[in-house]
N, C-alpha and C positions, 0 to 999 in steps of 0.2 A: 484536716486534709493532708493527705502523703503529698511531697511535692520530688521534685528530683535530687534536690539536695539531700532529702531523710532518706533516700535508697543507696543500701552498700554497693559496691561494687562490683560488674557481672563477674572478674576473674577472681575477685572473693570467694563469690559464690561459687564459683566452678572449680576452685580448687579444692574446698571444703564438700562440694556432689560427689567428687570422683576421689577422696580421701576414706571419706565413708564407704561409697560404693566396692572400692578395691580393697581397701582394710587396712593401706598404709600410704603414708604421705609420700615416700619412694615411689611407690606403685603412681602413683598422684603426677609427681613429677616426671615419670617417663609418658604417659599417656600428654601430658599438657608441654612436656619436651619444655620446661622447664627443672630449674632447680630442684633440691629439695628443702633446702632452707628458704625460698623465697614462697614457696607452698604454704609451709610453715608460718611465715610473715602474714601471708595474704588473710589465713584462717584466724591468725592472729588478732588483724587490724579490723574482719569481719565482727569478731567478738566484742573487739571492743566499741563498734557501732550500733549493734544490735543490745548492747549491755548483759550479755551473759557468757554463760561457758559451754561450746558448742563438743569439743570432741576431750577425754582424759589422754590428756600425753605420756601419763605413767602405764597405760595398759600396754601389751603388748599382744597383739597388732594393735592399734589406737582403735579406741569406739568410740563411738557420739555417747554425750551423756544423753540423758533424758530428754534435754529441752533440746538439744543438737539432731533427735534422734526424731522427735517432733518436728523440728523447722525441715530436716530435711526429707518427709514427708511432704511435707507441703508443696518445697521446692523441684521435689527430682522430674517430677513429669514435666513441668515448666521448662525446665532445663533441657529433659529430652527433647521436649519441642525444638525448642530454640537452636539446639544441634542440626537438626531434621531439616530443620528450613533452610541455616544456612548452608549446608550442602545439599539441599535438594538447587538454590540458587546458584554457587558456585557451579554444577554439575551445568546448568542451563547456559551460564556466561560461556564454560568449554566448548559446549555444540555449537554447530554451524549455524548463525541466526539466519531467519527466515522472515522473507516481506512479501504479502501479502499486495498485489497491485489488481486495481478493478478498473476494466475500461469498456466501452463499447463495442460491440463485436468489431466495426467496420474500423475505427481509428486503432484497435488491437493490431490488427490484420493487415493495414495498410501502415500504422507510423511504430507500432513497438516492436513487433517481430522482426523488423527489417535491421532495430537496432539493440537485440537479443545477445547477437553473439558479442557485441564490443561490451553490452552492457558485464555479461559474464564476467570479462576476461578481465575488466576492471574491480571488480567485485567477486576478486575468486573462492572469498570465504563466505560468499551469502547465497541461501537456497531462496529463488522467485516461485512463489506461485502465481501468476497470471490467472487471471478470473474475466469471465465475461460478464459484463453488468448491464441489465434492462431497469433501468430505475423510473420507476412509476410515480407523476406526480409530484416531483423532487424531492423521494423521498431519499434519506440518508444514507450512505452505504459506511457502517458504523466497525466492520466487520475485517475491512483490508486497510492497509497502512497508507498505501498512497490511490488516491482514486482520481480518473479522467471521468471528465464528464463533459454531454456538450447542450448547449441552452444558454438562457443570459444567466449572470450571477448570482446564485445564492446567497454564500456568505454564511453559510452553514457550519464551515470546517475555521480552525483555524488558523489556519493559511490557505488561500485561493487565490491561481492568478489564471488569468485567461492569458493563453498561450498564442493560439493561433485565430486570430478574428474571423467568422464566416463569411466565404466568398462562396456563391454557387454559381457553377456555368455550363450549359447543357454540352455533351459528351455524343459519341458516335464513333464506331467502327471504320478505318477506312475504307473498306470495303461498302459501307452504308453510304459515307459519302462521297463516294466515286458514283453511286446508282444513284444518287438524290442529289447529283451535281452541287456540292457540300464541299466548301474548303477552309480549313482552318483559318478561325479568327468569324468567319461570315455571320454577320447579323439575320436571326430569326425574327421576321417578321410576322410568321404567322406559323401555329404547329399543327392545326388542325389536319392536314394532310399526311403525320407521321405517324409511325406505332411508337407508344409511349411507354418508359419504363418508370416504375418506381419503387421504393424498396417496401415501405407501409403505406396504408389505406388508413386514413382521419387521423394519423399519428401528428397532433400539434408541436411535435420536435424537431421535425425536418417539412422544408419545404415542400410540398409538391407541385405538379404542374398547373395545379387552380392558382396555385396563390404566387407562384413567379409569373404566370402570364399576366395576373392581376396587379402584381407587382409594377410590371413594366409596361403593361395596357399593349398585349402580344393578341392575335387572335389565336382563340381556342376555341372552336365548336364542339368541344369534347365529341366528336366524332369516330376519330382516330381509337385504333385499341389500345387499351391500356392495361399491361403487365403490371404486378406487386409481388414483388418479393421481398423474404422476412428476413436476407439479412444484405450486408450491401455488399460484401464480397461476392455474392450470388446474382446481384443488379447489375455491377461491373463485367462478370462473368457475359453473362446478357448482352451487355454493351459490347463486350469486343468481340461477339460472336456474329454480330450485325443482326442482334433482334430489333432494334429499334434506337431511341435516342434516350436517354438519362438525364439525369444529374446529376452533378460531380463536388462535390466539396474541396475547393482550395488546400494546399497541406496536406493531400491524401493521395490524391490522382498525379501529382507532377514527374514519378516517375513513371507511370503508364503514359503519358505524354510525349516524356522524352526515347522514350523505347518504343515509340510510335502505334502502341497497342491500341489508343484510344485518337478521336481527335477534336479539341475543344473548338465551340460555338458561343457567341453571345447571345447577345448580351448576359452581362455579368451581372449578379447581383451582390451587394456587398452590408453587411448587417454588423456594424463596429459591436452591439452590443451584446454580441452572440459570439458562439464560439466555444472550443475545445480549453478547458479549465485544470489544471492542476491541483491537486486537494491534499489536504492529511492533518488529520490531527494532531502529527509527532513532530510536528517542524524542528522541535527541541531538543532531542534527540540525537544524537554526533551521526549515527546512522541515516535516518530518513534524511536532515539536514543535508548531507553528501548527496543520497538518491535525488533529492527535488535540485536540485543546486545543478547535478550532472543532465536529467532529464531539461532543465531551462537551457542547458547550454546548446543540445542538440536543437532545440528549434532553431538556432544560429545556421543550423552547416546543412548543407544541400539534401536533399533527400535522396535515399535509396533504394534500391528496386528489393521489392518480396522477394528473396531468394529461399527455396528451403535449406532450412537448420540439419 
């Protein structure tokens, strides 16, 4: 068995490829920007590992002997590779790296975009693609560098932390609650007399208004109409247009709140085990390590309003 000790040396080798290939050890030493006598050395000390005589130093221009002429057959394609790759990788370290982030349409649209631009300006040599992820069943999203997710925790990735814990509190127009005599903070007793919005129908991801009224033992005579829409910037939408009353997700809605577009109602519900997750497989990385480390740190500082880009 070859182990790594019985393998010459790769600048051995590459000085005896490109000796042969150009026709002289000169020629050798300008391509490898070395010496010419150290070329010499290398194909020297190759020979004397290999136990033969690779090239005649009396010919001029120098040839491979026979077995030289053989071995580097064998070697030159090898060699070519090896060229190929490391500068197809060098070529890749120059370009501009690119990360790969997946999130939910509505935590996209409410918590990353708002913090887009500083994200850039910090990160001026990195290209983001943002993606929007519908993950079905928890399954993986194996495909983008850093992924938001929200549900309880997987544990899927190798780094996960839940970022923001779910809080839900039904929402309203003020205009809805100046007609439905509605004033922020007021306990819902009962919804049966309101139109109802929500974002999916039988989606076990997100609450709906069966399982918060059941939650909280609210009356619902599911009477009232009830809107669904497919994404939740579209629900929101709804909401402050005064179609009816919603749900709001904590972390998402506070500056729709404080910009008085929306206006929260209770009862609140609060789910420690759920929640908005941080993901990546690259934690290890000097790169993503930065990205997850800067994205933790924003859940610190106050929210800010969806302005466009």
């Amino acid at each position: 068995m070859t182990t790594d000790s019985d393998l010459p040396s790769i600048k051995a080798m590459l000085s005896f490829e490109s000796t042969v290939r150009l026709g002289s050890m000169s020629a050798a030493a300008r391509e490898l920007d070395i010496s010419q006598p150290l070329v010499s050395q290398r194909i020297r000390s190759l020979e004397e590992d290999l136990g033969i005589v690779l090239v005649d130093r009396a010919s001029k221009p120098v040839q491979a002997t026979q077995a030289g002429q053989k071995f580097y057959a064998q070697i030159a394609a090898s060699i070519m590779g090896i060229k190929a790759a490391v500068a197809q990788v060098k070529q890749q370290a120059n370009e501009q790296p690119r990360v790969k982030i997946a999130a939910p349409f509505g935590f996209m649209f409410f918590w990353i975009l708002p913090k887009l631009q500083k994200l850039q300006s910090e990160f001026e040599d990195v290209q983001f693609d943002i993606q929007p992820s519908v993950k079905i069943n928890g399954d993986k999203n194996s495909e983008s560098d850093i992924v938001f997710y929200f549900g309880k925790s997987e544990q899927k990735y190798k780094y996960e932390k839940q970022i923001i814990t779910e809080e839900v509190i039904p929402l309203c127009s003020r205009s809805f609650a100046e007609s439905h005599n509605l004033t922020a903070g007021k306990t819902l007793v009962s919804i049966s007399d309101y139109p109802l919005l929500h974002m999916d129908a039988n989606n076990s991801n997100w609450f709906d208004w069966g399982d918060w009224s059941q939650i909280l033992n609210i009356e619902n005579k599911q009477e009232s109409t009830i809107f669904y829409y497919h994404n939740y910037p579209l629900l929101i939408d709804a909401i402050k247009s005064g179609q009816g009353i919603g749900l709001g997700w904590v972390g998402l809605i506070e500056p729709l709140i404080d910009d008085g577009l929306v206006v929260p109602l209770g009862p609140k519900i609060t789910c420690a085990h759920r929640g908005y997750h941080i993901c990546s497989d690259y934690p290890h990385t000097s790169l993503i390590k930065s990205l997850l480390d800067w994205f933790n740190a924003r859940v610190e500082e106050p929210a800010q309003p969806n302005t466009p880009l």
